[in-house]
C-alpha positions as CSV (number, residue, x, y, z in Angstrom):
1,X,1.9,9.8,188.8
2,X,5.1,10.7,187.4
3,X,6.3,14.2,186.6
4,X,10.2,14.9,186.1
5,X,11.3,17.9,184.6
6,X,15.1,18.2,183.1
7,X,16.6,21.5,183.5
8,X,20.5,22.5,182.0
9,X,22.7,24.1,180.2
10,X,22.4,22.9,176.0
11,X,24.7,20.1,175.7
12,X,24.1,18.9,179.2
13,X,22.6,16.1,178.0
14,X,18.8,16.2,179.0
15,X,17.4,14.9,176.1
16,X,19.7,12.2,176.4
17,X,19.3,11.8,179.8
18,X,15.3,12.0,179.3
19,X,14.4,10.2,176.6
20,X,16.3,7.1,178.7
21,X,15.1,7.6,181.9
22,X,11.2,7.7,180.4
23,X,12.0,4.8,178.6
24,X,13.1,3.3,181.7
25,X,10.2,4.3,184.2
26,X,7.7,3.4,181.3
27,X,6.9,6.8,180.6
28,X,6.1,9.4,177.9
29,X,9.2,11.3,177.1
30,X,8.7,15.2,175.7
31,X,11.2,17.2,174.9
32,X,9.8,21.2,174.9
33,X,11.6,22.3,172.1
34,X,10.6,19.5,170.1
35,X,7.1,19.8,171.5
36,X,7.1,23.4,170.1
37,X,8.3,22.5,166.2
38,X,5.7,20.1,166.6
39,X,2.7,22.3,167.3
40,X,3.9,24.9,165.0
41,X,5.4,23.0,162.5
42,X,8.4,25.4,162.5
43,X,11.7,24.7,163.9
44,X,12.7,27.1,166.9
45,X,15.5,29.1,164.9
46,X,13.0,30.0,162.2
47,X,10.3,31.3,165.2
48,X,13.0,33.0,167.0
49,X,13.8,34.4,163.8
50,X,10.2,35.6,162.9
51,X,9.4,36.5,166.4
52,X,12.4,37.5,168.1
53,X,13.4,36.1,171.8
54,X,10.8,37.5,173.5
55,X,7.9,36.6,171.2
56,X,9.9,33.0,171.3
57,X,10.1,33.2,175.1
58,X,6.1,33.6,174.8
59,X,5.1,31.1,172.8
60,X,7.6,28.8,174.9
61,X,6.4,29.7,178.3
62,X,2.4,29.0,176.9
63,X,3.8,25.6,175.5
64,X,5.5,24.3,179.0
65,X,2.1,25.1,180.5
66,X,0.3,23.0,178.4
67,X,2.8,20.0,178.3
68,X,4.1,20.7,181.7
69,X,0.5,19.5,182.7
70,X,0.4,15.9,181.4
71,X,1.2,13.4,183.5
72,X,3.2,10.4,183.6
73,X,6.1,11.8,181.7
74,X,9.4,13.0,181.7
75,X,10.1,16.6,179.9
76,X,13.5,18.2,178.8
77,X,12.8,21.9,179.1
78,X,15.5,24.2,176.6
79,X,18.7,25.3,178.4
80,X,17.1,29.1,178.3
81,X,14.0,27.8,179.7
82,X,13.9,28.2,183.5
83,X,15.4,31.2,183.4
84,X,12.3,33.6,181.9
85,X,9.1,34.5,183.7
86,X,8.4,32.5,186.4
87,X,9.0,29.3,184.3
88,X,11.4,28.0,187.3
89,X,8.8,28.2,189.9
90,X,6.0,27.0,187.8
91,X,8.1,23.7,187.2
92,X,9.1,23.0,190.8
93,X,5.2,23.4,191.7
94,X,4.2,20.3,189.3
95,X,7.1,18.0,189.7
96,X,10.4,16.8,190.6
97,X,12.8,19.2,188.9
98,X,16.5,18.0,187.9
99,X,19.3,20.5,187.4
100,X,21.7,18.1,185.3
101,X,25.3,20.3,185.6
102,X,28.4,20.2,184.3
103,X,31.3,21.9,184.1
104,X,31.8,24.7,180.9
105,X,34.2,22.5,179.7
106,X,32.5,19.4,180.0
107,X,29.5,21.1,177.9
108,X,31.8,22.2,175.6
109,X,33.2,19.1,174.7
110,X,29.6,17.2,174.8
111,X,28.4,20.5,172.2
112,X,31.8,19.5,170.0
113,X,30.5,16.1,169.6
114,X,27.4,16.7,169.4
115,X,25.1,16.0,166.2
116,X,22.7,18.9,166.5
117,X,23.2,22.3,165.4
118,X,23.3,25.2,167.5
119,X,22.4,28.4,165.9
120,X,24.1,30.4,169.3
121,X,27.8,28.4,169.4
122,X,28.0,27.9,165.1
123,X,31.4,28.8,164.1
124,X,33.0,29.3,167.3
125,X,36.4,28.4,167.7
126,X,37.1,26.4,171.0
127,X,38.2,29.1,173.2
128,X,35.4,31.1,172.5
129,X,33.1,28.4,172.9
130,X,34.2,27.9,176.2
131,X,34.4,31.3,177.0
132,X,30.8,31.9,175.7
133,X,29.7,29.2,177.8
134,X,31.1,30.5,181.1
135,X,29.9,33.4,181.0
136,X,25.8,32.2,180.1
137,X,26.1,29.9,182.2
138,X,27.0,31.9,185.4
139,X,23.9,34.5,184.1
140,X,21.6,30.9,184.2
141,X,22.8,29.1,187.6
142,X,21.1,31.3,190.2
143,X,17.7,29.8,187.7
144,X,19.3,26.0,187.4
145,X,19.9,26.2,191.0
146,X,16.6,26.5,192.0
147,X,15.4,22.6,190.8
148,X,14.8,20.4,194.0
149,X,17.3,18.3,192.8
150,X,21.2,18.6,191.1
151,X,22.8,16.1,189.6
152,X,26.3,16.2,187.8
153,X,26.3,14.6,184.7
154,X,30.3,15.6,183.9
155,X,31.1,12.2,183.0
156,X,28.4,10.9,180.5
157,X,30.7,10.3,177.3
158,X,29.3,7.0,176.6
159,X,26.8,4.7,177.2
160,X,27.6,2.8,179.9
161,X,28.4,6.4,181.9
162,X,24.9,7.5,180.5
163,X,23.4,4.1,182.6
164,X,25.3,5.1,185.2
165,X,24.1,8.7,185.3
166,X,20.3,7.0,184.8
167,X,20.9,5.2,187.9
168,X,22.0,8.0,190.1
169,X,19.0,10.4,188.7
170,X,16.6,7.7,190.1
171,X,18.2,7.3,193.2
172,X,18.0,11.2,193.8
173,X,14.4,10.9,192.6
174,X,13.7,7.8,194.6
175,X,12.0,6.4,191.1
């Protein structure tokens, strides 16, 4: 049975990351925020929006519980994730946990490029992004920290680096 949980800062690249590495190991690949637009057929700005974090945080906590349980699959968790309730903990007791962690200005250049919107970083300028970054992320390391297993992922900017980054998760997984 296979069970690997991707934990990160947004813009790490864990669905990236996941979506290849199921694909890979022959597995189901989830992705919890995806998971959660699916079951509430909302998207998460327009729940956070309606319910606030916490009521957000809630609903997101009951929703890793219930795919956190399936098995055979690899799940990206949201960057904000591990770091409410006892989300961390509950992770590391079903599966192999993966921190994937990069420098702020490595995640800022993967957010630049990226193709998804982010409510939290829209209309930053790139100082500030950076700034913003560096200071959430030090509040969310002591959380990242605690998944069995770290990899960097600093160098994925194309796809060759991504197979490259696949490779070293599975060797720190032994998958």
């Amino acid at each position: 049975m296979i069970r690997v949980i991707l934990v990160g800062y947004m813009g790490s690249g864990k669905t990236t990351v996941g979506r290849q590495l199921a694909n890979t190991l022959g597995v189901q690949f989830y992705d919890l925020d995806w998971y959660i637009e699916t079951r509430f057929h909302k998207k998460v700005a327009e729940i956070f929006a309606e319910k606030g974090e916490e009521g957000f945080r809630d609903m997101e906590r009951r929703m890793l519980h219930e795919v956190a349980e399936f098995e055979d699959i690899v799940l990206s968790c949201g960057g904000g994730t591990p770091c409410f309730f006892d989300n961390m903990d509950y992770m590391n007791s079903l599966g192999e946990t993966l921190y994937l962690k990069a420098a702020p200005e490595v995640l800022a250049q993967h957010l630049r490029m990226g193709r998804t919107e982010r409510p939290l970083i829209k209309g930053k300028s790139p100082e500030e992004l950076e700034q913003y970054i560096q200071e959430s992320l030090a509040a969310r390391e002591p959380f990242y920290s605690k998944a069995k297993h770290i990899v960097d992922v600093s160098l994925m900017d194309n796809f060759e680096r991504i197979n490259i980054t696949i490779d070293l998760v599975r060797k720190e997984l032994n998958l």
